[in-house]
Backbone as CSV, one residue per row, in Angstrom:
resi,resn,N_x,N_y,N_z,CA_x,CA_y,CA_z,C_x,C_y,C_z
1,UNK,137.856,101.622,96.899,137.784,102.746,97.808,138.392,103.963,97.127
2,UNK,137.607,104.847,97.473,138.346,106.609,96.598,138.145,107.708,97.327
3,UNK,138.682,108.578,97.149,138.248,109.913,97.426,139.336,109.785,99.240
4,UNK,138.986,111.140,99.430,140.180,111.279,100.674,139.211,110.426,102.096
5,UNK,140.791,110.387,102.734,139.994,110.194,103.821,139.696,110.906,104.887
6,UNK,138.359,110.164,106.014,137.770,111.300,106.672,138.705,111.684,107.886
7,UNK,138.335,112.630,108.139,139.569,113.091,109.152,139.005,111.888,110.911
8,UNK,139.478,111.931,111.611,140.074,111.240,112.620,138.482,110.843,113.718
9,UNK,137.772,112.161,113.839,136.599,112.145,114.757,135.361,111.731,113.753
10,UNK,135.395,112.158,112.639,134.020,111.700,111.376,134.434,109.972,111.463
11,UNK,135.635,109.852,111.068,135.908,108.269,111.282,135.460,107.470,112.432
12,UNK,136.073,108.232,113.705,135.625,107.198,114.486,134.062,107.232,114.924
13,UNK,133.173,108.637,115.118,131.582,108.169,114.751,131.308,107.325,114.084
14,UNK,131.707,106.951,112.850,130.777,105.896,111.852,131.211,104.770,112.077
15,UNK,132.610,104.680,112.622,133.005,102.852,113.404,131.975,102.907,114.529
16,UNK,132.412,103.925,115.417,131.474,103.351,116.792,130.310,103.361,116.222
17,UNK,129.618,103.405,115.330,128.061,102.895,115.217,128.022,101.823,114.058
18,UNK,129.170,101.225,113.929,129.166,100.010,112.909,128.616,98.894,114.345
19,UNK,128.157,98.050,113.732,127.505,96.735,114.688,128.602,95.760,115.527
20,UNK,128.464,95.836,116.677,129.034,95.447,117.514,130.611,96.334,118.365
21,UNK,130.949,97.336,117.673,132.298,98.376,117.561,132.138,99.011,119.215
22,UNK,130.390,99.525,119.387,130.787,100.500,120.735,130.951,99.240,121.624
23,UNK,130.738,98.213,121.499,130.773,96.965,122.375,131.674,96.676,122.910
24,UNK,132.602,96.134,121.933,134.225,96.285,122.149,135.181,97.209,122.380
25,UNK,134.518,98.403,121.885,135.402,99.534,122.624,135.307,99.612,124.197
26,UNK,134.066,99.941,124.828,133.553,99.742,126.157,134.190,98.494,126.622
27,UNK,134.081,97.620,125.902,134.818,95.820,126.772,136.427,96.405,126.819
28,UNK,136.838,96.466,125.885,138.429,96.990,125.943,138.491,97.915,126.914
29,UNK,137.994,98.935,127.178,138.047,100.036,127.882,138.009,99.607,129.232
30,UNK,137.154,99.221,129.627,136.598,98.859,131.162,137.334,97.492,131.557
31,UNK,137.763,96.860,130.926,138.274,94.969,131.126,140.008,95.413,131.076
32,UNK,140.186,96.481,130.410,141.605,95.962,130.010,142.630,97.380,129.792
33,UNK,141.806,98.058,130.600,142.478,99.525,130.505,142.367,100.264,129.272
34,UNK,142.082,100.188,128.113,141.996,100.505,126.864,141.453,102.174,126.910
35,UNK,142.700,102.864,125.976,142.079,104.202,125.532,141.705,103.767,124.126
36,UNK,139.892,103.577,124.327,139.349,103.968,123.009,139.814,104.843,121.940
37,UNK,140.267,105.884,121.950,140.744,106.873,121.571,141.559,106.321,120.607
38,UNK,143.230,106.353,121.649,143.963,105.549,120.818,143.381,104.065,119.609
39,UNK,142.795,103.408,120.167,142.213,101.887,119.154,141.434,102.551,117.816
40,UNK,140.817,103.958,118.439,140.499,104.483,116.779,141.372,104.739,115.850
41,UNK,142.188,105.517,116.595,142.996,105.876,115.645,144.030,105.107,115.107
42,UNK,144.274,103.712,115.625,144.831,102.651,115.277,144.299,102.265,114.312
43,UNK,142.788,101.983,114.168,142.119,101.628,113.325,142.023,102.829,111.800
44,UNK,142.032,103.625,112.420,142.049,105.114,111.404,143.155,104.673,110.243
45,UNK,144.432,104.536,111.089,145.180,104.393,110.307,145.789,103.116,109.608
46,UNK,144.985,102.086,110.384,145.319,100.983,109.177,144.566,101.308,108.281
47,UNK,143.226,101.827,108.432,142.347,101.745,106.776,142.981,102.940,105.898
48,UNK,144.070,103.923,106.282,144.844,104.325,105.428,145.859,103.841,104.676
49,UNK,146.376,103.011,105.243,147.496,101.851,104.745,148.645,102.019,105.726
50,UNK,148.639,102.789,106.891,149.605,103.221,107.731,150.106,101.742,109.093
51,UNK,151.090,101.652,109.061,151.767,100.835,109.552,152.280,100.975,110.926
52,UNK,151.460,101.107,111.914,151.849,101.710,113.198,153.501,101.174,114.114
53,UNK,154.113,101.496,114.531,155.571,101.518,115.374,155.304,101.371,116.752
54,UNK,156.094,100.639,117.347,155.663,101.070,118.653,156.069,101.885,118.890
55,UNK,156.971,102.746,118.196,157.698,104.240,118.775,156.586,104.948,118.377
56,UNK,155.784,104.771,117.726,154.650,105.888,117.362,153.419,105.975,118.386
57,UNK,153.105,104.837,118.819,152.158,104.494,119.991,152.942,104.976,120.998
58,UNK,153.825,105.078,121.906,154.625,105.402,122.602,154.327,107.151,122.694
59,UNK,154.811,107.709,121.273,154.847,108.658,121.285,153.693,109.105,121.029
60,UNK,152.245,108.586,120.921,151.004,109.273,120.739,150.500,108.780,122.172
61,UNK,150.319,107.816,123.217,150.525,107.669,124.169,151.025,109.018,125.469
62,UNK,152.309,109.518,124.868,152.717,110.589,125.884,152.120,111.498,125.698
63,UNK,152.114,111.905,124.059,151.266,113.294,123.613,149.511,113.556,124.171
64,UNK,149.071,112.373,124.607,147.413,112.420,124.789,147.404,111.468,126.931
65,UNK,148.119,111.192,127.012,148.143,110.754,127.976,147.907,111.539,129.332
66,UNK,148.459,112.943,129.000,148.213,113.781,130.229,146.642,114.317,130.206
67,UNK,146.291,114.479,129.030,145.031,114.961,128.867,144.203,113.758,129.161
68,UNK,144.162,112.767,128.791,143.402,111.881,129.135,142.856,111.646,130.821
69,UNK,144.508,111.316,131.522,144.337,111.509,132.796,143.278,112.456,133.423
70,UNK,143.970,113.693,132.979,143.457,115.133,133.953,142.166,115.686,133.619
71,UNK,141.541,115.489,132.093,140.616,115.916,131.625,139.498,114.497,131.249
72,UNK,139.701,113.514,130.413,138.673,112.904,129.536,138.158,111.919,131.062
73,UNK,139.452,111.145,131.600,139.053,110.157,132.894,137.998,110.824,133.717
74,UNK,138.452,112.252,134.595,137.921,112.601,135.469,136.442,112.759,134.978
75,UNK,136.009,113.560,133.459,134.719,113.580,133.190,133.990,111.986,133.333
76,UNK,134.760,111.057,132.792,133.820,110.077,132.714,133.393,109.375,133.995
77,UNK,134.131,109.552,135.017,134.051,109.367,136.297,132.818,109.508,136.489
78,UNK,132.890,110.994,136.509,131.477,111.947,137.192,130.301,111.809,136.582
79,UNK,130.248,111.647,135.310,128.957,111.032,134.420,128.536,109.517,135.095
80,UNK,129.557,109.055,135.524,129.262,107.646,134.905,128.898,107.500,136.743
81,UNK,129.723,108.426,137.773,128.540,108.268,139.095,127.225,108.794,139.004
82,UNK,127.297,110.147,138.256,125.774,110.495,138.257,124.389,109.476,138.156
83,UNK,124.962,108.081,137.279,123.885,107.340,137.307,123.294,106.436,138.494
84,UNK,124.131,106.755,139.547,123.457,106.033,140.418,123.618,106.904,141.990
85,UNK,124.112,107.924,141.975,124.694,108.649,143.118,125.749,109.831,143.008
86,UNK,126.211,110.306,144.235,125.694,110.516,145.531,124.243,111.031,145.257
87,UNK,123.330,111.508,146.040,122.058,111.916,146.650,122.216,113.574,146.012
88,UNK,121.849,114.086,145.477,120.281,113.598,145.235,120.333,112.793,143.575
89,UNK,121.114,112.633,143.139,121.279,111.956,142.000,120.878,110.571,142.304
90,UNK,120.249,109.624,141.645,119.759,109.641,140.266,118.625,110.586,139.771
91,UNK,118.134,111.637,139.423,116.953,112.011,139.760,116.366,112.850,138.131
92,UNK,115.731,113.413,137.879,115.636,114.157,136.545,116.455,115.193,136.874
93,UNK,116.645,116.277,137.787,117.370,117.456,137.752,119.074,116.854,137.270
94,UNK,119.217,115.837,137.864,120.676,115.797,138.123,121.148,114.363,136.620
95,UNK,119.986,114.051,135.741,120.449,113.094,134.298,120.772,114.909,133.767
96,UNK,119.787,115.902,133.718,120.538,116.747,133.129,121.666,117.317,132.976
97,UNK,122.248,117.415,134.290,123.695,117.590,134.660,124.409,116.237,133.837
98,UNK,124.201,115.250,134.363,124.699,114.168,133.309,124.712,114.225,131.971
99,UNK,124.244,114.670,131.574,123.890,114.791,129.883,124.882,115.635,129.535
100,UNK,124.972,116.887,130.223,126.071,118.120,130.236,127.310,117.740,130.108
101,UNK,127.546,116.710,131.422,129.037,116.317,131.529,129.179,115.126,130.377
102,UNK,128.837,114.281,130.218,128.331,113.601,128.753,128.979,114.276,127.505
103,UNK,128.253,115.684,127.372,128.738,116.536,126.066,130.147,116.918,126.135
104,UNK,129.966,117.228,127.504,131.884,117.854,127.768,132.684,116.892,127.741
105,UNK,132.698,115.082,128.334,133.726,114.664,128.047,133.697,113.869,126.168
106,UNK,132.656,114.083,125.480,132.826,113.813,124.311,133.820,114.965,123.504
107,UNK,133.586,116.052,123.909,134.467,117.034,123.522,135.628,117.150,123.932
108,UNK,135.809,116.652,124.591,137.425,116.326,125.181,138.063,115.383,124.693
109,UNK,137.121,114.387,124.123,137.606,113.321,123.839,137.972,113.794,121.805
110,UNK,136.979,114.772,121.441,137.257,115.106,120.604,138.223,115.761,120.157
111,UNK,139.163,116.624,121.183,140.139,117.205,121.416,141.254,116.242,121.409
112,UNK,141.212,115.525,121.878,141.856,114.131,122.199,142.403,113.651,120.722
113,UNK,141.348,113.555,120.325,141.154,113.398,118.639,142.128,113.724,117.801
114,UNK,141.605,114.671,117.743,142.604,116.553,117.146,144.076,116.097,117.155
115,UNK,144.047,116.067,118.406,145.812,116.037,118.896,146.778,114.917,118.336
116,UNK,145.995,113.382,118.293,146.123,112.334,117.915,146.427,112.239,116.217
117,UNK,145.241,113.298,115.817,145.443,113.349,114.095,146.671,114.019,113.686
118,UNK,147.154,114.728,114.373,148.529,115.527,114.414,149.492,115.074,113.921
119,UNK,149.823,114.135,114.765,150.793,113.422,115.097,151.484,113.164,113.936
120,UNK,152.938,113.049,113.477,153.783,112.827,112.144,153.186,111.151,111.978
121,UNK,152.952,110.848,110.839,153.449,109.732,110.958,154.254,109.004,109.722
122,UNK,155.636,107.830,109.920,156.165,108.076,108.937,156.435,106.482,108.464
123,UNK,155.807,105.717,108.589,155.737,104.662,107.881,154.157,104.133,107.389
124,UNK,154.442,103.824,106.080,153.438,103.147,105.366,153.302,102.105,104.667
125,UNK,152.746,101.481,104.258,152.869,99.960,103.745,151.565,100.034,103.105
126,UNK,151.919,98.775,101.861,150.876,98.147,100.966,150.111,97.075,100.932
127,UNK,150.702,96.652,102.439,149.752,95.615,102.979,148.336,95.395,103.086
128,UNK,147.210,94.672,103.245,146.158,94.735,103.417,145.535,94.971,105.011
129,UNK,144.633,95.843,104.602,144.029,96.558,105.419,143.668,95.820,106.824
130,UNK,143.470,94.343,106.348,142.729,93.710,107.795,143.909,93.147,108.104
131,UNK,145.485,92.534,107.540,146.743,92.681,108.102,147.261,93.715,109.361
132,UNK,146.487,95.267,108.338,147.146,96.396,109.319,146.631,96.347,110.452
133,UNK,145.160,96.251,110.192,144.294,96.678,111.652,144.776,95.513,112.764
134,UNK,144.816,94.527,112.556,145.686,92.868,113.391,146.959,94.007,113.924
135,UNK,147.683,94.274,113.093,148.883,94.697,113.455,149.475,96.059,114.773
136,UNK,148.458,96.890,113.545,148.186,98.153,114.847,147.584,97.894,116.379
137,UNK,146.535,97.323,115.790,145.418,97.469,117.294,146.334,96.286,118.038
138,UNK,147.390,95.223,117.833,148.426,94.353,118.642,149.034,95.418,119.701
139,UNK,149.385,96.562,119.008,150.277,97.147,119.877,149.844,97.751,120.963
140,UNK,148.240,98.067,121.380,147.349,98.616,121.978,146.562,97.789,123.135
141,UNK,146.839,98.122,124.530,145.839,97.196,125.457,144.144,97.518,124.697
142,UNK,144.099,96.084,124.655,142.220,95.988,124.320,142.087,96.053,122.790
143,UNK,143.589,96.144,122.305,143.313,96.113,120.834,142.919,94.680,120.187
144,UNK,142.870,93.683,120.816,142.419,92.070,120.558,141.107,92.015,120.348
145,UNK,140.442,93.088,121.488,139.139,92.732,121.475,138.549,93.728,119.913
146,UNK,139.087,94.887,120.180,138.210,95.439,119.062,138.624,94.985,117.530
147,UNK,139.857,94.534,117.467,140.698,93.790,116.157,139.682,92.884,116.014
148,UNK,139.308,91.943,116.534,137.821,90.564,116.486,136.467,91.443,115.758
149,UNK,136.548,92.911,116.279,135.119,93.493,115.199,135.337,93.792,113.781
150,UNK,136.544,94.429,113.924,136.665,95.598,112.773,137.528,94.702,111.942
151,UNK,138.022,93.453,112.126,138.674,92.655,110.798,137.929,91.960,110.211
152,UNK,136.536,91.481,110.603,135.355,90.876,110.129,134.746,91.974,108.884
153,UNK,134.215,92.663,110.126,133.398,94.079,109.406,134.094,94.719,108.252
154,UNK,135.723,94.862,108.065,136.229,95.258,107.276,136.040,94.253,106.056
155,UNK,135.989,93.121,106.177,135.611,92.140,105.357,134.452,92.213,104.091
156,UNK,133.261,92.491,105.314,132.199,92.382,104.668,131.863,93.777,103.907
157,UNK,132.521,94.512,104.216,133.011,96.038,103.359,133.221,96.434,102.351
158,UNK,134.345,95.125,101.691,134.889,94.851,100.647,134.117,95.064,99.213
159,UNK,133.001,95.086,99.447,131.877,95.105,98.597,131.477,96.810,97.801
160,UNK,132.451,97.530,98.395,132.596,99.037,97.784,131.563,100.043,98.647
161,UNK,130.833,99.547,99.666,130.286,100.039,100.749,130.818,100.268,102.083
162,UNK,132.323,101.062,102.159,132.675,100.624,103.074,132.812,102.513,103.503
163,UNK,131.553,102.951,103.665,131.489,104.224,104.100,131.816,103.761,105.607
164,UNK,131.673,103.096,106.671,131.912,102.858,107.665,133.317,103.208,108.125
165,UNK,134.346,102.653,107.301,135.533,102.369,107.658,135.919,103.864,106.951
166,UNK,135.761,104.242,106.240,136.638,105.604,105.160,137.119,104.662,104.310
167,UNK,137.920,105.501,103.483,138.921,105.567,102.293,140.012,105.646,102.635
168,UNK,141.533,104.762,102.522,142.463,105.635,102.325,142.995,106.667,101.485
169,UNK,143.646,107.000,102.496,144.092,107.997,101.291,145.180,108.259,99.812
């Protein structure tokens, strides 16, 4: 692996479209309370070699937590009734409105992102990568489920094709 790595939102696009990833994010998410969000960037940073704390989850937790609440939840709410209701929704006028709110809470979530990449972080290790990701995504509700994709997939990676995952840095 070479060259830098990708910043925080390029990363997590090319996981969520690795095979089986949006699966388990959605299962984590919906089964087990899981901020996707956070499990990326868990994942982000084991394939850097970064060694997550629970004081660091804690503290990326508080930093994204209000936004999550007040902004990313409420959008997905409203998208995610549009598909079947209130009246006059489901209908063509009103998937467009869906589609809208769709874009806006991806952008929030991208914001989300942003904020998350921020964050100090101050331990690192030379451990192996599918060690870290076990390790990080432990500290995370729903991190079991997506740890079962991305320690496989990181596997089969190994092979110097592992544009999916990034580079550390």
């Amino acid at each position: 692996m070479s060259g830098p790595a990708p910043d925080l939102w390029s990363f997590s696009l090319s996981l969520y479209a690795a095979p089986g990833v949006a699966t388990a994010c959605l299962t984590a998410q919906d089964s087990q309370g899981a901020d996707v969000n956070l499990l990326l960037w868990a994942v982000w940073l084991a394939v850097q070699g970064h060694d997550l704390t629970a004081e660091e989850v804690a503290e990326a937790e508080a930093a994204v937590g209000p936004w999550r609440e007040e902004v990313v939840w409420p959008l997905r709410a409203v998208r995610r009734r549009l598909k079947t209701g209130p009246r006059p929704a489901p209908d063509q006028d009103t998937e467009s409105l869906r589609m809208q709110v769709k874009a806006a809470e991806l952008e929030a979530e991208k914001a989300q992102q942003s904020l998350l990449q921020t964050l100090p972080r101050q331990r690192r290790t030379e451990g192996a990568v599918a060690d870290l990701l076990h390790a990080n995504l432990s500290l995370l509700p729903g991190g079991a489920v997506l740890a079962a994709v991305t320690i496989p997939l990181h596997a089969d990676l190994r092979d110097g094709s592992d544009a999916v995952l990034g580079s550390p840095a």
